[in-house]
Backbone as CSV, one residue per row, in Angstrom:
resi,resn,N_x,N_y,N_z,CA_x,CA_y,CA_z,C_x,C_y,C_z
1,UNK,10.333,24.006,54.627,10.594,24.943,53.528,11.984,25.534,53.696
2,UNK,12.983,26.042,52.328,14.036,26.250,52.676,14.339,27.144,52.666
3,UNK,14.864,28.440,53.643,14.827,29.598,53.751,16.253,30.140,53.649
4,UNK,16.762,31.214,52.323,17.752,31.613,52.647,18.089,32.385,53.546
5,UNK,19.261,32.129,53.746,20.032,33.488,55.024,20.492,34.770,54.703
6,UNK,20.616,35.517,55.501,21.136,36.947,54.940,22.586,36.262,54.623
7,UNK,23.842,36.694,54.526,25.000,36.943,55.381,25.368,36.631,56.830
8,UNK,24.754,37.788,57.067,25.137,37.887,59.092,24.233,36.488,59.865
9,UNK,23.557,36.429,58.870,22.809,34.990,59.814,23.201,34.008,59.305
10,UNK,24.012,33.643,58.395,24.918,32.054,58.091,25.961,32.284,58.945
11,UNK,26.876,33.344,59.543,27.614,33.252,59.514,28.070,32.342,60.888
12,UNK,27.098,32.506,62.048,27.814,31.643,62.660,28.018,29.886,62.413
13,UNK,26.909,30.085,61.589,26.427,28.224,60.997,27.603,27.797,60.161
14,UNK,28.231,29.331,59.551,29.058,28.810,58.533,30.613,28.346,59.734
15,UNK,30.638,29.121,60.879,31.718,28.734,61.804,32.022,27.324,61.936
16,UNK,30.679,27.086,62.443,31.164,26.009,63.051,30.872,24.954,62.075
17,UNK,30.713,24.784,60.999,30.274,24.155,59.986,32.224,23.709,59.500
18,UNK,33.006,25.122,59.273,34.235,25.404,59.045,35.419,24.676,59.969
19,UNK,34.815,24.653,61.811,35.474,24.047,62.290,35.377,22.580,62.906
20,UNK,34.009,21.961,62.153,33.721,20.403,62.070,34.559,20.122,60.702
21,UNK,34.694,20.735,59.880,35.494,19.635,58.750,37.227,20.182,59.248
22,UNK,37.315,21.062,59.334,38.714,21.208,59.839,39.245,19.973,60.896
23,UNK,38.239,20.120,61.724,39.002,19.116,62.699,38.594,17.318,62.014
24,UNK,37.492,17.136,61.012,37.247,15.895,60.839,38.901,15.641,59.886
25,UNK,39.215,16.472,59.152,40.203,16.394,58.292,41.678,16.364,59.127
26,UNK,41.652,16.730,60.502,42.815,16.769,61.282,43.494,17.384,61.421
27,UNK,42.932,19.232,61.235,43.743,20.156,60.269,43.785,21.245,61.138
28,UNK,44.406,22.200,61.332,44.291,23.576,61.558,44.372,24.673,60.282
29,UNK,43.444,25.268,60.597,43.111,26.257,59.135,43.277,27.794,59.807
30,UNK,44.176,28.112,59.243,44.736,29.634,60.006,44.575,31.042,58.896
31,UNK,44.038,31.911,58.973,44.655,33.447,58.014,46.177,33.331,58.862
32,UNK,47.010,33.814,57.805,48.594,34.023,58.132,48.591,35.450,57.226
33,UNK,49.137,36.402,57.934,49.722,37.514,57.463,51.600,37.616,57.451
34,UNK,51.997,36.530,58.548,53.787,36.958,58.360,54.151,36.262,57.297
35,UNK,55.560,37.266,57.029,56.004,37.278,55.164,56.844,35.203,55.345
36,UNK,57.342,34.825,56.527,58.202,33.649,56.554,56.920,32.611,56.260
37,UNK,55.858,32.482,56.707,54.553,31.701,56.346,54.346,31.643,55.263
38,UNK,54.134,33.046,54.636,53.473,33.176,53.326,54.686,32.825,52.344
39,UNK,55.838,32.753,52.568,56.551,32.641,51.808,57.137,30.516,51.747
40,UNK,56.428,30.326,53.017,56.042,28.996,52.660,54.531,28.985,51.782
41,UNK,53.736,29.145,52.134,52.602,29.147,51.268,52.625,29.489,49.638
42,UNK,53.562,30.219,49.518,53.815,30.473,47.787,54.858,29.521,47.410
43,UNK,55.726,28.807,48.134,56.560,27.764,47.552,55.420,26.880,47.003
44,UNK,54.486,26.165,48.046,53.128,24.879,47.869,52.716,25.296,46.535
45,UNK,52.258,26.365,46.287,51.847,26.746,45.285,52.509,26.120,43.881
46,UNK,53.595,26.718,43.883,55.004,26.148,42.773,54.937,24.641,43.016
47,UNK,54.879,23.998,43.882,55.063,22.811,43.864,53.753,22.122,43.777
48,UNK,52.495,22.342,43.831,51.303,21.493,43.372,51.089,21.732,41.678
49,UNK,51.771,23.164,41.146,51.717,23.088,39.902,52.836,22.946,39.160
50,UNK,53.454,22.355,39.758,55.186,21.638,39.012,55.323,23.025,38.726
51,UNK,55.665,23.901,39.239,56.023,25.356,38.658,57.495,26.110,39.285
52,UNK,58.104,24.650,39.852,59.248,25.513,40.722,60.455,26.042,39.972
53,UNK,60.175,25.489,38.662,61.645,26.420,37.532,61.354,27.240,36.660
54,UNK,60.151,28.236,37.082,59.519,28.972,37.126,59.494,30.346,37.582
55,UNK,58.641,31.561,37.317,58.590,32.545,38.304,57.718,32.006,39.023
56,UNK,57.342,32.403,40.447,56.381,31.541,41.101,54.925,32.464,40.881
57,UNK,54.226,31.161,41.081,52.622,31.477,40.436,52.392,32.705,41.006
58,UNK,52.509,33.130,42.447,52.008,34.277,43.516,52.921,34.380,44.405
59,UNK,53.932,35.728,43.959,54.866,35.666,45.550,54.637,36.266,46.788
60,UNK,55.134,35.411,47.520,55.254,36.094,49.043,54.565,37.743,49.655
61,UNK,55.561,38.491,48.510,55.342,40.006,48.698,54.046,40.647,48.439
62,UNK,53.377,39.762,47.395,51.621,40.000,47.009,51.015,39.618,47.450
63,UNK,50.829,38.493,48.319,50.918,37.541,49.383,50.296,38.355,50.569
64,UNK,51.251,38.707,50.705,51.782,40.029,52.044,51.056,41.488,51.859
65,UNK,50.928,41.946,50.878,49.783,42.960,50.136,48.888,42.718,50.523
66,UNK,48.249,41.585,49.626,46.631,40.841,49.937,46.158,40.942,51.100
67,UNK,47.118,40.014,52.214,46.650,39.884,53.551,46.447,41.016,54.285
68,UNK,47.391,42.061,54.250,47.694,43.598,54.669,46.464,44.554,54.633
69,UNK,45.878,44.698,52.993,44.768,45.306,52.710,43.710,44.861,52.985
70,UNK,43.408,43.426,53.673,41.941,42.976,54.119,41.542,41.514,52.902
71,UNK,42.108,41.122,51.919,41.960,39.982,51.493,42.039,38.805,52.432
72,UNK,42.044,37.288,51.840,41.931,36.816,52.529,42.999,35.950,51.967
73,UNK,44.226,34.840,52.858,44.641,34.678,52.832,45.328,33.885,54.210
74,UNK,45.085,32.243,53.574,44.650,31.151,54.859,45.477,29.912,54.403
75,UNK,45.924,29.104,55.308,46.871,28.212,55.374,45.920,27.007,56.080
76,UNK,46.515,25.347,55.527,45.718,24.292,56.252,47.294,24.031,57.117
77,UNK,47.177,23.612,58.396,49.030,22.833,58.874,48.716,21.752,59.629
78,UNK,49.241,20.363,58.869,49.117,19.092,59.350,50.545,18.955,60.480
79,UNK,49.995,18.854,62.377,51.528,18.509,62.403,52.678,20.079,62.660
80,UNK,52.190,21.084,62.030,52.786,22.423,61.778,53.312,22.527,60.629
81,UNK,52.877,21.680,59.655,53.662,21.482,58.082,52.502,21.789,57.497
82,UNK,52.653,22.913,56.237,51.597,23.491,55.841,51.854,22.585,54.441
83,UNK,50.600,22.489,54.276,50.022,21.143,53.268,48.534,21.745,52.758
84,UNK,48.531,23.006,52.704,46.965,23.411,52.049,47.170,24.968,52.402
85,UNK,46.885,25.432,50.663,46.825,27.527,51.174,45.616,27.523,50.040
86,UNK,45.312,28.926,50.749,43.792,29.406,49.521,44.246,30.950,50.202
87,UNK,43.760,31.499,48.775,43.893,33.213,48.596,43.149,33.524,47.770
88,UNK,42.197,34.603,48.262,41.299,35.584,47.519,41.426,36.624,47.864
89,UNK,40.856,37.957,46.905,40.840,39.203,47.320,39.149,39.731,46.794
90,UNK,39.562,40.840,47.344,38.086,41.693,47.797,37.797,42.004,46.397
91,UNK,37.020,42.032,45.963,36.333,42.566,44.468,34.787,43.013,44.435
92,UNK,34.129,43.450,43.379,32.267,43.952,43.238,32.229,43.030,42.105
93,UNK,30.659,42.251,42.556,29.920,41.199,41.310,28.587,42.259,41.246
94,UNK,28.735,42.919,40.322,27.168,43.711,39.888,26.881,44.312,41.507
95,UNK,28.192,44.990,41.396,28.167,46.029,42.283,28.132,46.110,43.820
96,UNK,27.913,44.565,44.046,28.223,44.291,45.497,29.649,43.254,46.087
97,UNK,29.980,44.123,46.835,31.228,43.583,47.809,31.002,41.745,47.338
98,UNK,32.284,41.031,47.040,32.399,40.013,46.962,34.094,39.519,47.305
99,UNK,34.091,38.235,47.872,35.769,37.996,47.459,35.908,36.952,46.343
100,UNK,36.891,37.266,45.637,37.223,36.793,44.291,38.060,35.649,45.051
101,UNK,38.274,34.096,44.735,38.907,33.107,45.582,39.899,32.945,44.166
102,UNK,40.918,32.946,44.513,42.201,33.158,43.296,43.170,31.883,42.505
103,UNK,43.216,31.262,43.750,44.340,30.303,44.385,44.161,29.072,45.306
104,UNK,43.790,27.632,44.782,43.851,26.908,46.058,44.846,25.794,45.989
105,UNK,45.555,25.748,46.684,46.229,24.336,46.604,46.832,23.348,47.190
106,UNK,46.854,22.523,47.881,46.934,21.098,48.831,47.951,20.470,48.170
107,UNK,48.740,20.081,49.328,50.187,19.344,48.822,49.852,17.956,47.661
108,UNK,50.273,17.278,46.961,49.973,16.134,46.197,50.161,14.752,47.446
109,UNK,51.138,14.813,48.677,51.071,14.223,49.411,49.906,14.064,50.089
110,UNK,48.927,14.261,50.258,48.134,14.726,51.037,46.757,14.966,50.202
111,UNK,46.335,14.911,48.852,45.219,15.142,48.741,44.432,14.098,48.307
112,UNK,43.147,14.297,48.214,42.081,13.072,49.049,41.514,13.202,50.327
113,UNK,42.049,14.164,51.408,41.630,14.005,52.590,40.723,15.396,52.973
114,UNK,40.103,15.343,52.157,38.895,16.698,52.414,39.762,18.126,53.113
115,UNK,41.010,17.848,52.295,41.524,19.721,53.124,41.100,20.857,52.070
116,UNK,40.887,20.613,50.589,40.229,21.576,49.842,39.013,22.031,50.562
117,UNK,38.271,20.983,51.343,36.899,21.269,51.687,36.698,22.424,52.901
118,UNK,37.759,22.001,53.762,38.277,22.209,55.163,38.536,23.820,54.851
119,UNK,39.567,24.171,53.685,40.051,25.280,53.248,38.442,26.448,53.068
120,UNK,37.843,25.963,52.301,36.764,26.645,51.511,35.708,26.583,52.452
121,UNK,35.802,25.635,53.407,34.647,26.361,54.711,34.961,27.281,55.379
122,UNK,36.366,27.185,55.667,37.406,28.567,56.658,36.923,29.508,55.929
123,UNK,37.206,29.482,54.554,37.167,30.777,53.875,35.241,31.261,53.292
124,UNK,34.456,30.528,53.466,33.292,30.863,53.477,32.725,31.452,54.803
125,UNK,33.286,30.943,56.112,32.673,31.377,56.721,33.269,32.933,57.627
126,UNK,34.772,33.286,57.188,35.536,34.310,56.658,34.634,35.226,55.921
127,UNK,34.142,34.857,54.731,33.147,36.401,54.045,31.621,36.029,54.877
128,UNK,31.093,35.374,55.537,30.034,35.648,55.831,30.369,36.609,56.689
129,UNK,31.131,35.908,57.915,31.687,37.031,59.318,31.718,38.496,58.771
130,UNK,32.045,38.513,57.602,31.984,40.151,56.688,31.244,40.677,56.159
131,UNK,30.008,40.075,56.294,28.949,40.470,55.691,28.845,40.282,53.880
132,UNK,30.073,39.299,53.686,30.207,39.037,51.943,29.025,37.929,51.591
133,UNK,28.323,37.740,51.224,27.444,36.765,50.449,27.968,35.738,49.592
134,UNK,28.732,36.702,48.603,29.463,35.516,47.435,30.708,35.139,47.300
135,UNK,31.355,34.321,47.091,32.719,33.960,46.332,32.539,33.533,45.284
136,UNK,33.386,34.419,44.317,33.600,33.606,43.222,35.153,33.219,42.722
137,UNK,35.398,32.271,41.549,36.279,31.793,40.955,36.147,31.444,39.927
138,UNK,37.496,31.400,38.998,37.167,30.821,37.595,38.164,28.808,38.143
139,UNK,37.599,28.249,36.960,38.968,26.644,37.079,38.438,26.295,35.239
140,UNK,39.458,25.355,35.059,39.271,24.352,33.733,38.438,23.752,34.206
141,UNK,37.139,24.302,33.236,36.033,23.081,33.506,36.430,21.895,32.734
142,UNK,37.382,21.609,31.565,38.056,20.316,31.551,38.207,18.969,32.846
143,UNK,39.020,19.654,34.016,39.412,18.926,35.175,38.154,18.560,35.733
144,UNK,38.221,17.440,35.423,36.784,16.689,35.875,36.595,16.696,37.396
145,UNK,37.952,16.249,38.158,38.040,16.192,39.491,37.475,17.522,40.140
146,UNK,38.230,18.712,39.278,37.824,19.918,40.262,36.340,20.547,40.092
147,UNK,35.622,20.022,39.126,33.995,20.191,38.795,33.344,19.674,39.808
148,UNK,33.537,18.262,39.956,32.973,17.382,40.729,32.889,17.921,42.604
149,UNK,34.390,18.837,42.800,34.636,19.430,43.744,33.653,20.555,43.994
150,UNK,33.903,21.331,43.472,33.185,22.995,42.925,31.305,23.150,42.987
151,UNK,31.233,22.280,42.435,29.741,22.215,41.769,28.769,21.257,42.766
152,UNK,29.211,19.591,42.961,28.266,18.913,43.976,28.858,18.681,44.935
153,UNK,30.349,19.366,45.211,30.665,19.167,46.984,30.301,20.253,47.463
154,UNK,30.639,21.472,47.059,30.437,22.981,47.557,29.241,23.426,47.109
155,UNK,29.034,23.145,46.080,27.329,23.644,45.417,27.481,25.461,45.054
156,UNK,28.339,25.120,44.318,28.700,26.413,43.497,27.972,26.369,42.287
157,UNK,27.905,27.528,41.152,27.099,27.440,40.053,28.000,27.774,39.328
158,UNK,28.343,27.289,37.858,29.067,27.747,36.547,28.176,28.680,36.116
159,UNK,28.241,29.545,36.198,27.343,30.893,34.839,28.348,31.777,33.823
160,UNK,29.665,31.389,33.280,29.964,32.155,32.505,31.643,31.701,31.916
161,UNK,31.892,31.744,30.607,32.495,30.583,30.097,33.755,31.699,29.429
162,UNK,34.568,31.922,29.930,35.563,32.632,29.222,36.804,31.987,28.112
163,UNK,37.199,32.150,27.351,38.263,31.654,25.970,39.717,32.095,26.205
164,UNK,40.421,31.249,26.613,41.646,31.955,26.969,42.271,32.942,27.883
165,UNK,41.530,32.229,28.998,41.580,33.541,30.020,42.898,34.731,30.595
166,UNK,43.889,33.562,30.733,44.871,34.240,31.003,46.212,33.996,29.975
167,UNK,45.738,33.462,28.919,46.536,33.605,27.858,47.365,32.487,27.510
168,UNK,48.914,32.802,27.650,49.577,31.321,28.055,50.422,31.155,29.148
169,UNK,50.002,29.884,29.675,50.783,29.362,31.056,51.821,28.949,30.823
170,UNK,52.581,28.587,31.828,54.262,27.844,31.698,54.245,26.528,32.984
171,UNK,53.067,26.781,33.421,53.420,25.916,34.559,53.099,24.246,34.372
172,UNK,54.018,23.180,34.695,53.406,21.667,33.806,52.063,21.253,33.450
173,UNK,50.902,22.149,34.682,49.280,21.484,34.497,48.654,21.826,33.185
174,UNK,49.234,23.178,33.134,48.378,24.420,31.814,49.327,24.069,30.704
175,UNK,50.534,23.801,30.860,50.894,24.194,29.227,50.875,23.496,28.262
176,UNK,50.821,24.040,27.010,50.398,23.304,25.728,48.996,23.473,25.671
177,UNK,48.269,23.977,26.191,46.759,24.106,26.197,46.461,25.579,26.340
178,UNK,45.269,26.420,25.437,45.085,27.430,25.946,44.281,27.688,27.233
179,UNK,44.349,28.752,27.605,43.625,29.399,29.387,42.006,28.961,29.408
180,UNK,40.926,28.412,28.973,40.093,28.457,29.266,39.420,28.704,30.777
181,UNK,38.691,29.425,31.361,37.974,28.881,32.503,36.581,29.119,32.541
182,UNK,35.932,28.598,32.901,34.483,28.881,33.833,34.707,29.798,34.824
183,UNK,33.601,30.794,35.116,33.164,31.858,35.942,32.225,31.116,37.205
184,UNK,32.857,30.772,38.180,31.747,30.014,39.446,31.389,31.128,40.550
185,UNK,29.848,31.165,40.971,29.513,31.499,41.840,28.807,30.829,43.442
186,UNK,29.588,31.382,43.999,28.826,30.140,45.311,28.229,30.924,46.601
187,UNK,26.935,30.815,46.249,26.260,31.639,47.264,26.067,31.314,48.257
188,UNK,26.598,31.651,49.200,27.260,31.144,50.641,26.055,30.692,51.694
189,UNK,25.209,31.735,51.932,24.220,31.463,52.893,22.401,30.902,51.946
190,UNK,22.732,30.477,51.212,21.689,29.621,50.215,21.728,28.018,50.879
191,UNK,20.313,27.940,50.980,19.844,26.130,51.860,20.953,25.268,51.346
192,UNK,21.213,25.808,49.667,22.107,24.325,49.105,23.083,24.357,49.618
193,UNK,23.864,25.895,49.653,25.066,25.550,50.294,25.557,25.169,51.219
194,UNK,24.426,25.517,52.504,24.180,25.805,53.877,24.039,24.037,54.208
195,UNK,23.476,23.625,53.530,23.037,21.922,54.070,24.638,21.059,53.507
196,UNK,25.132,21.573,52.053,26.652,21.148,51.575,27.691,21.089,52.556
197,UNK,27.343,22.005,53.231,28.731,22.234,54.570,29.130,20.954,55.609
198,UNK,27.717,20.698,55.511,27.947,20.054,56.586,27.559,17.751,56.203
199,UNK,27.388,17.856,54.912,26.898,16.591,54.138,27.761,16.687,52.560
200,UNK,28.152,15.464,52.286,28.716,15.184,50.981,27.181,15.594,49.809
201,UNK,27.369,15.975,48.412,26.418,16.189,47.859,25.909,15.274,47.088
202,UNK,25.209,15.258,46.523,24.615,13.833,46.105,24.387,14.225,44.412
203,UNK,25.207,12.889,43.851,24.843,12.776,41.775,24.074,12.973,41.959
204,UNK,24.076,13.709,40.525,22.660,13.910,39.499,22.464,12.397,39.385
205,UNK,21.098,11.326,38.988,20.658,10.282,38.042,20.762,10.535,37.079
206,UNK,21.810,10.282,36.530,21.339,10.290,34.920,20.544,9.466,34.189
207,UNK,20.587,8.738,34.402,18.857,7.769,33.843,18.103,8.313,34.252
208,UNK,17.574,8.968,35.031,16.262,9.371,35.270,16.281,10.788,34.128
209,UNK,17.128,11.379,34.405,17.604,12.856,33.618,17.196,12.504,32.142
210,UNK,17.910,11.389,31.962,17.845,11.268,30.567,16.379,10.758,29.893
211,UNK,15.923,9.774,31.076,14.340,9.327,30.663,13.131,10.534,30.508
212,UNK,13.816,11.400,31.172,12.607,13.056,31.319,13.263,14.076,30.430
213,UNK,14.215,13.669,29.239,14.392,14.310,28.354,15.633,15.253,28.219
214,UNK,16.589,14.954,29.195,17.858,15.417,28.803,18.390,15.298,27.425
215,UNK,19.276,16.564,27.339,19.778,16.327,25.576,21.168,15.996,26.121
216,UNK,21.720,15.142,24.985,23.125,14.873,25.328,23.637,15.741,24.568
217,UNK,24.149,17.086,24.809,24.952,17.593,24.075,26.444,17.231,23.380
218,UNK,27.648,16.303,24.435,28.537,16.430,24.167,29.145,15.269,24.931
219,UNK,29.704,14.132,24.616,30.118,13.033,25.324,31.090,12.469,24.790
220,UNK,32.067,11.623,24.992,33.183,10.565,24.681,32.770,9.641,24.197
221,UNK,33.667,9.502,22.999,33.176,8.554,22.255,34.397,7.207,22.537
222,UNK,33.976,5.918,21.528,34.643,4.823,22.161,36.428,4.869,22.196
223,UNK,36.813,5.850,21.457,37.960,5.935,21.895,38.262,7.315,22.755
224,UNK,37.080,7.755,23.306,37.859,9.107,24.525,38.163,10.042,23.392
225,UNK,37.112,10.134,21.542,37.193,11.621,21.198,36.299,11.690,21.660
226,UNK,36.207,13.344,21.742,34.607,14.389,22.140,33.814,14.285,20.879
227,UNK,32.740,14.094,21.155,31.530,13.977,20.146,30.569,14.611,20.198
228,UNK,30.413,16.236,19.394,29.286,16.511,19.622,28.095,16.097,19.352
229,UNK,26.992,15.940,20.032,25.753,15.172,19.580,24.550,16.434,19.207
230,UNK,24.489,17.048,19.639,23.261,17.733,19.730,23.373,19.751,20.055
231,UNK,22.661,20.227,19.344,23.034,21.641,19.645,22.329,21.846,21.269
232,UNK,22.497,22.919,22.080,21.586,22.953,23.334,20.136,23.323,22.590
233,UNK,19.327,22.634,23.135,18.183,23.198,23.591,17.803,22.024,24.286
234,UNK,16.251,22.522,25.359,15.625,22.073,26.235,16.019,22.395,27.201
235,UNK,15.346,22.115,28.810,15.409,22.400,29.680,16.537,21.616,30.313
236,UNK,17.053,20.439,29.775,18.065,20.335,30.725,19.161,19.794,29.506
237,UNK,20.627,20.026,30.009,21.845,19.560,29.058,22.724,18.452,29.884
238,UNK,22.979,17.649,29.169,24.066,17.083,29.655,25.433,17.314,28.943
239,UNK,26.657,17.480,29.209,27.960,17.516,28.854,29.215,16.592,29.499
240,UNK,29.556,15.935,28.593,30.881,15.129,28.968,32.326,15.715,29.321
241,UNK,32.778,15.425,29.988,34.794,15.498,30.103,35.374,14.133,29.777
242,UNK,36.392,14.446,29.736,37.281,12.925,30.221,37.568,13.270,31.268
243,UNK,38.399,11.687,31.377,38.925,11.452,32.742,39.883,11.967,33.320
244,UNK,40.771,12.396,32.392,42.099,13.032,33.272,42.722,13.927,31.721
245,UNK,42.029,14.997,31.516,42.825,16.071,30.894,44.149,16.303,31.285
246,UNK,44.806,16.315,32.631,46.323,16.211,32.082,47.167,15.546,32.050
247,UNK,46.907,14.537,31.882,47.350,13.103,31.398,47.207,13.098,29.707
248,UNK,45.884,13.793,29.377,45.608,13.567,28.105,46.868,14.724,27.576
249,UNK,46.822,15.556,28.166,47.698,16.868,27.658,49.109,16.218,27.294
250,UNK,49.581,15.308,28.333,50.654,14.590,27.637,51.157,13.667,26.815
251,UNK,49.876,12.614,27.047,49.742,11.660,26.175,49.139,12.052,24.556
252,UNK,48.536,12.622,24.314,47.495,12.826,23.271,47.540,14.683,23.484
253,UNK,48.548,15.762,22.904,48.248,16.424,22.917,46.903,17.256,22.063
254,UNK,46.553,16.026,20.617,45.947,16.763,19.201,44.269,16.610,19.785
255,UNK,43.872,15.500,21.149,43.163,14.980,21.375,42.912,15.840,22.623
256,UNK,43.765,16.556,23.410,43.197,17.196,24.375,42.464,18.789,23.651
257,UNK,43.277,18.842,22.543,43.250,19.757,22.051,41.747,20.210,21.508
258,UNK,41.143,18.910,21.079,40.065,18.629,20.083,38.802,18.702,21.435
259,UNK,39.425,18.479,22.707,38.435,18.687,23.853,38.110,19.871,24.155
260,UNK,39.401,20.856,24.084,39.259,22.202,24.832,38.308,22.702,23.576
261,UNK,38.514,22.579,22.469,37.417,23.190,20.832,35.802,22.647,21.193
262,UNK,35.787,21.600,22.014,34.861,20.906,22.039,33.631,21.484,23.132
263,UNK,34.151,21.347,24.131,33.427,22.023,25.583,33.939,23.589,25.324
264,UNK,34.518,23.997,24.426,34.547,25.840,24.019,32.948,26.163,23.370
265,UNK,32.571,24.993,22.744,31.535,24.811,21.708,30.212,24.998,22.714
266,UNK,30.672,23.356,23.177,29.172,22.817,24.196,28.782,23.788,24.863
267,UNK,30.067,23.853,26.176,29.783,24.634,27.668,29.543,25.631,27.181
268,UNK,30.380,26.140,26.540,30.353,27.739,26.704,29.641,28.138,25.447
269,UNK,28.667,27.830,24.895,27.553,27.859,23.625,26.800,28.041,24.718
270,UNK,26.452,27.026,25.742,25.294,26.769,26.463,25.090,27.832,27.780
271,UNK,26.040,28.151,28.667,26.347,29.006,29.230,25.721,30.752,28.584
272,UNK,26.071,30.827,27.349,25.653,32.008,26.587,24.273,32.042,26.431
273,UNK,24.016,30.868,26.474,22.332,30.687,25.982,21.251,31.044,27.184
274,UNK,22.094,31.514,28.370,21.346,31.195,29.832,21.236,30.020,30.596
275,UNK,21.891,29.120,30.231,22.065,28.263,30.645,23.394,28.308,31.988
276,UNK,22.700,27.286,33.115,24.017,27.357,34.425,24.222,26.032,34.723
277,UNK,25.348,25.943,34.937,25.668,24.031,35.558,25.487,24.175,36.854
278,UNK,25.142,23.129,37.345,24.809,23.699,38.844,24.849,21.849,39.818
279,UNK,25.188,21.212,38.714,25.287,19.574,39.326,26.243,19.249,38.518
280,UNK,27.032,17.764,38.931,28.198,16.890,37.872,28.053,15.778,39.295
281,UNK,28.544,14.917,38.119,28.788,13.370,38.336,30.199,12.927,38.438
282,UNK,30.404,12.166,38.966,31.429,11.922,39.557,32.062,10.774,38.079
283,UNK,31.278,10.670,37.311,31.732,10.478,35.852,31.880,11.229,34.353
284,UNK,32.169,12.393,35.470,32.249,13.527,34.349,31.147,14.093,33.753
285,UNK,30.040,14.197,33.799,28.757,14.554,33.344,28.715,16.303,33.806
286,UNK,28.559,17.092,33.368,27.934,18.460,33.862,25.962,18.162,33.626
287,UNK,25.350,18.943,34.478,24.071,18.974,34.243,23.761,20.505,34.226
288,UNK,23.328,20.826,33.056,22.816,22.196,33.251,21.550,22.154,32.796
289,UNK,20.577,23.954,33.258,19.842,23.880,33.488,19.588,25.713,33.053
290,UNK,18.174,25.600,32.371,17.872,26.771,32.133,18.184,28.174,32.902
291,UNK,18.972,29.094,33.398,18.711,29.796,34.564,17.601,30.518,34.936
292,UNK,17.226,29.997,36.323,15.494,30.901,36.715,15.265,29.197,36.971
293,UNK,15.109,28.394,36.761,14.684,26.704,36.723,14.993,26.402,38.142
């Protein structure tokens, strides 16, 4: 039977959980508080989001704040060459202590090699040691890659679908598109997450899903438009992405466009309805699911 943990009792599981993928990945995963570090760590930043002719996404000096006041704020270094940073700060989810995870990003040289993973165990097992329970984050649930990350590597939950979150970007990934994100929660010392740490997560079936009555809400059609099929209802939803939203953003701006209107509709219709994603496929599929289910 699967028993959750408090906090204080994941936390050492979450240690060493943190320092088996660190070292499987080849990595050292450090909190850095000096301003010459962090001020490498906010360059990576600019440079995983083509943002270096730019103001930079997060500087140094806030950086240096964050870490100062008790946020968290952690570096991956391949070698002594930092190639992976993540930053969150302290925040309340319905009134209890949480850290808000802000920022993650891994050199383009270098990703593929489980240092997002490596990053987000350091930093999970960081708020357990604190007695924090949750992290949360918002991302483009568009980016199929980072769903697939979020949801069945980490076993985080989507519960809440915001429209334009931060308005408009300048940096090459975001622009031309408005802010959408998803609201993720990842409850740290929960069996799912607790067994995730330490094992890759496993697809949803969608044939089986679909034979026990999944609705297809929202899928690609033969030329890669979004097609809505079906309003939500039932106990379980399925929802489509494409393959590479920012590719599409450049190639096909009227068509990425017609996506973000699209999953504004699906996800975040369904999300409102009580509905939580809580699985995806490594072919773009979200699976959601009544919440309480």
């Amino acid at each position: 039977m699967s028993i959750d943990l408090t906090p204080l009792q994941g936390a050492d599981q979450a240690a060493e959980a943190a320092a088996d993928a660190a070292r499987d990945a080849g990595l050292v995963v450090t909190e850095v508080d000096d301003i010459a570090t962090l001020a490498r760590a906010a360059h990576l930043m600019d440079v995983v989001w083509s943002n270096t002719d730019q103001p930079p996404l997060i500087s140094p000096s806030t950086l240096k704040a964050l870490a100062h006041s008790g946020g968290y704020v952690a570096v991956a270094s391949l070698d002594g060459e930092i190639i992976g940073a993540l930053v969150g700060f302290l925040g309340l989810l319905d009134g209890t202590t949480q850290l808000h995870s802000h920022i993650l990003g891994v050199s383009p040289a270098v990703q593929g090699r489980s240092i997002g993973f490596a990053l987000k165990q350091h930093q999970r097992a960081w708020a357990l040691a604190r007695d924090i329970g949750t992290i949360t984050w918002t991302f483009d649930a568009l980016v199929r890659r980072n769903a697939f990350f979020n949801v069945t590597k980490l076993g985080a939950s989507i519960t809440g679908y915001y429209e334009n979150f931060y308005g408009e970007m300048a940096d090459a990934v975001n622009a031309g598109d408005e802010s959408d994100r998803v609201f993720v929660q990842w409850d740290l010392a929960s069996p799912a997450v607790t067994e995730l740490s330490r094992r890759n997560g496993l697809e949803p079936d969608l044939e089986v899903l679909r034979k026990e009555g999944a609705v297809v809400v929202l899928a690609a059609g033969d030329d890669a438009e979004p097609l809505a099929l079906e309003q939500p209802s039932g106990d379980t939803l399925l929802i489509q992405v494409p393959d590479d939203i920012v590719g599409l953003r450049e190639r096909d701006p009227s068509r990425a466009r017609a996506w973000r209107l699209a999953l504004r509709g699906a996800l975040g219709g369904a999300l409102a309805d009580g509905y939580i994603a809580s699985s995806m496929s490594r072919s773009g599929w979200y699976v959601l699911s009544r919440r309480g289910r």
